[in-house]
Each structure stands twice: as C-alpha cells, then as structure tokens.
C-alpha positions in Angstrom: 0.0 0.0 0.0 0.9 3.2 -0.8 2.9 5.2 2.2 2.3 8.6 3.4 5.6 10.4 4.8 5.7 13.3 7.3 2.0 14.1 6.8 0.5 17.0 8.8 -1.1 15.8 12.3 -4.5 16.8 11.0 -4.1 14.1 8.5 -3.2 11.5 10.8 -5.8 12.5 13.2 -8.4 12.6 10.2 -7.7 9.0 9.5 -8.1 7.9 13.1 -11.3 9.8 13.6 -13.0 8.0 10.6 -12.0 4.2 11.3 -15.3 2.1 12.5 -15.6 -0.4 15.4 -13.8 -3.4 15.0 -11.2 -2.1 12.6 -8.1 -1.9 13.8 -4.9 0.4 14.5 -1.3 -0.6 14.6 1.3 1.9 15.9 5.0 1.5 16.7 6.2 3.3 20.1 9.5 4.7 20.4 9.4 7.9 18.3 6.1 7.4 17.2 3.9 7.7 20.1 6.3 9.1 22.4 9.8 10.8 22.8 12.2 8.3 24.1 13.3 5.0 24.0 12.0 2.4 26.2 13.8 -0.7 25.4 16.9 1.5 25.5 15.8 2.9 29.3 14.7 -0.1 30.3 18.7 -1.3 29.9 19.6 1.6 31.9 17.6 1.0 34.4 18.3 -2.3 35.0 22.3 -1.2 35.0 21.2 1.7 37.6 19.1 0.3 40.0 19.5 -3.6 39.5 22.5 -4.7 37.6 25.5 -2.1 38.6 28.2 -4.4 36.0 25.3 -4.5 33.5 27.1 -3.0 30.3 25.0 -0.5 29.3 27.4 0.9 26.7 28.2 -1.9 25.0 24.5 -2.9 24.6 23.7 0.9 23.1 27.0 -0.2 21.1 25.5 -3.2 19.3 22.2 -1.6 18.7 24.2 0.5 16.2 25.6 -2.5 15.2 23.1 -5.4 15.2 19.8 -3.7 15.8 17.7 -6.9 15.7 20.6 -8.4 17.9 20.3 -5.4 20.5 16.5 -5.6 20.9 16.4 -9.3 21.8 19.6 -8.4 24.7 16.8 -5.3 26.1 13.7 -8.5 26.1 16.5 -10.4 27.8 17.3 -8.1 30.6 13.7 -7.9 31.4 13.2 -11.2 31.4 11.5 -11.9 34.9 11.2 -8.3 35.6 7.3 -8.5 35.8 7.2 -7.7 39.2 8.9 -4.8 39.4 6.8 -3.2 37.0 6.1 -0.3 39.5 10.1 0.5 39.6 10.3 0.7 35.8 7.5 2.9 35.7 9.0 5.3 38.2 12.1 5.4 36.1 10.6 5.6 32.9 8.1 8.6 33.7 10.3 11.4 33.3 11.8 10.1 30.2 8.3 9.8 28.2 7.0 12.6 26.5 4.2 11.7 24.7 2.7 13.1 21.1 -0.4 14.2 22.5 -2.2 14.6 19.3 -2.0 11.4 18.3 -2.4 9.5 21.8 -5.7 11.5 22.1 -6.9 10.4 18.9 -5.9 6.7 19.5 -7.5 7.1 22.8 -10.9 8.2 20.9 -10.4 5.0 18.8 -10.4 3.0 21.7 -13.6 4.4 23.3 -15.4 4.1 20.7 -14.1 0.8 19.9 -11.4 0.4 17.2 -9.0 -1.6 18.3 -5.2 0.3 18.8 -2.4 -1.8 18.6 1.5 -0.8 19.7 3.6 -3.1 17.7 7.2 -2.1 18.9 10.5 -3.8 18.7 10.7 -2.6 22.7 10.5 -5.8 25.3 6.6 -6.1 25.6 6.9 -4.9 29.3 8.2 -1.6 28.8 6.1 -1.0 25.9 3.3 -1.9 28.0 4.5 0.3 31.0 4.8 3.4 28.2 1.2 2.3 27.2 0.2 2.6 30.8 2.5 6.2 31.2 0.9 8.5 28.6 -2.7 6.9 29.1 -3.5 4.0 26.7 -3.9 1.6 28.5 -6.7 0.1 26.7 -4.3 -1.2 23.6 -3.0 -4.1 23.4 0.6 -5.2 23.1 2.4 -6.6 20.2 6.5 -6.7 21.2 9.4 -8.6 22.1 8.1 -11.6 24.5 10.9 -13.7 26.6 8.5 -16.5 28.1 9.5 -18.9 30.8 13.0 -18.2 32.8 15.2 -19.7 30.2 17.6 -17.3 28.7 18.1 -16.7 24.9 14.4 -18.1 24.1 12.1 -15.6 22.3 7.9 -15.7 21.1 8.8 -15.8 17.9 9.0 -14.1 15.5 10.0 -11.0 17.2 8.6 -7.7 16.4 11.1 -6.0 14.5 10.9 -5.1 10.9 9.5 -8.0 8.7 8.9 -9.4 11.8 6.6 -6.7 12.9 4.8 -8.0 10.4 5.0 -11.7 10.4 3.7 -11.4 14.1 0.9 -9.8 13.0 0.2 -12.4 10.5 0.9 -15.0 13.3 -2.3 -13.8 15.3 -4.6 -14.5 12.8 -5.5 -10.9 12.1 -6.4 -9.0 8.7 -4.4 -6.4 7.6 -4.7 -2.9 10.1 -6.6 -0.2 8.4 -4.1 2.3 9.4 -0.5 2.1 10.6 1.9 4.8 12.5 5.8 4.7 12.6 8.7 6.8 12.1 11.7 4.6 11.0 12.9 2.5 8.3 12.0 -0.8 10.6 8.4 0.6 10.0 7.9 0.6 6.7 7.1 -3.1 6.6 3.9 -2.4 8.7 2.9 0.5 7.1 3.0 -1.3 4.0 1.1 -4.1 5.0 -1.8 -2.1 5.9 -4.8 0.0 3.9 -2.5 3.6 4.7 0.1 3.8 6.5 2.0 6.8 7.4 5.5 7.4 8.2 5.9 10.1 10.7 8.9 12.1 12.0 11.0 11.3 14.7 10.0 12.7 17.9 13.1 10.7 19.5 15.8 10.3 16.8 15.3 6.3 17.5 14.5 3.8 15.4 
C-alpha cells in the first residue's frame, strides 16, 4: 500500500477519527507515540538500580551494530522483571513525552471501539509500561516476549521489521486499516496495511 511520509497531524488525526468499530490500528512506540526509547531505558535502568556491572554501553554499542541483535539483549534483561513493573514505571516517567495529538486520537479510537495496537521492537513490558505512562492503557501489546526463565528463548518471530509483520500475521489478524511509525523498521507495517503513514521522529530512535 501506498505510504504517506511526514503528513500533517491533522491528516493522521483525520484518518483515526474516521475508522469504524472493529477495525483496527497498529502503531509503533519509540518515536512514534512518544519521545524516548524504552527498550533502551529499560537497559539503563536495570544497570542503575539492578545490575551495577550490567554494560549498558556496549549494549547501546551493538544496537548501532546489530539492531535486531540489541532488541532481543533489552527482552533479555527484562526477562523476569514483571514484578517490578512499579520500579520501571518510576524510572521511565520522566523520560516519556508523549505526542499528545495522536495519543488523544488513539485514545478516541479505543472508546469508541477500534482496536489500537503498539507493535514495537521494545520488550513487551516496557512497551506496555509506556502504554500505561501516557494513558492508553486500553491497547494491546504486540513486542518482544521472553516467556519462561530460560535465557536466549524468544515468542517468535520477534517484532522488529519484517517481523513486525509476520507477528501480526501470526495472530490470525487481517491487515490494520491504518499504521503509524517513524523509521525505516516501520515501513514493513505501514505497507502491509490499507494507509500507512510514516511520521517524523519525535526521538531520533529507530
């Protein structure tokens, strides 16, 4: 499907507004929703407050390096962190800023019942505690999943570029009406649905 780049906010918001009950939404996070980076924060946090020898630079290193790589090592330090969602949230907060334009508009789909889905290559727990931070907590979740305690195994496929995609696919689910990104690991998703549109950066991430 054909892509639209950098369109106005009144575009993007005109294209929400008119989506029916039942259709669907999906969005990437970091620099689409919001300002900042929550797999990336999510590393430092875990290297502040949990892990002091955690590596924090050399992980921020190979996401430069091996982007796919680096957002499976950011699932895999939250693996098991569940519990200390609260924590996570405290140190993420200040780092969020949201696009308020467009979270009010997807928060109008959701009450009026289209269904908004974040598909971000974040781990699925920060993504949902950034959900949770700017007010939608009535999407649903589509990221990187570590289940069970052993390390190095993934839900596959994971949710970054084609795979964005393919995990979509894996669920079952038609094509979203309308998808939202900002980065070349977006374009996948946007073109897999009826219009997508490419926004601009609001976090210089990918």
């Amino acid at each position: 499907m054909k892509i639209i780049r950098e369109p106005e906010p009144a575009v993007v918001d005109a294209a929400l507004e008119a989506l029916r009950p039942g259709q669907r939404v999906a969005t990437d996070a970091d620099g689409t929703l919001w300002a900042g980076d929550v797999g990336d924060d999510s590393v430092r946090w875990v290297g502040a407050e949990l892990e002091p020898t955690y590596d924090v630079a050399a992980y921020l290193r190979r996401m430069e390096t091996d982007y796919e790589g680096g957002c499976r090592e950011a699932a895999e330090a939250l693996r098991g962190r569940a519990p200390l969602r609260a924590a996570l949230a405290r140190f993420l907060a200040p780092r969020l800023r949201p696009r308020d334009h467009l979270v009010s508009a997807l928060r109008a789909c959701i009450e009026r019942g289209v269904e908004v889905w974040i598909v971000s290559a974040s781990p699925r727990l920060a993504a949902e505690v950034g959900a949770d931070l700017v007010g939608l907590q009535g999407a649903r979740v589509l990221a990187i999943e570590t289940p069970g305690t052993a390390p190095g195994v993934f839900t596959e496929p994971v949710t970054v570029g084609e795979g964005k995609v393919a995990a979509w696919r894996s669920l079952g689910l038609p094509p979203p009406a309308v998808a939202l990104g900002d980065s070349k690991w977006d374009l996948p998703l946007l073109e897999s649905a009826g219009a997508g549109y490419l926004l601009s950066s609001i976090s210089g991430s990918g």
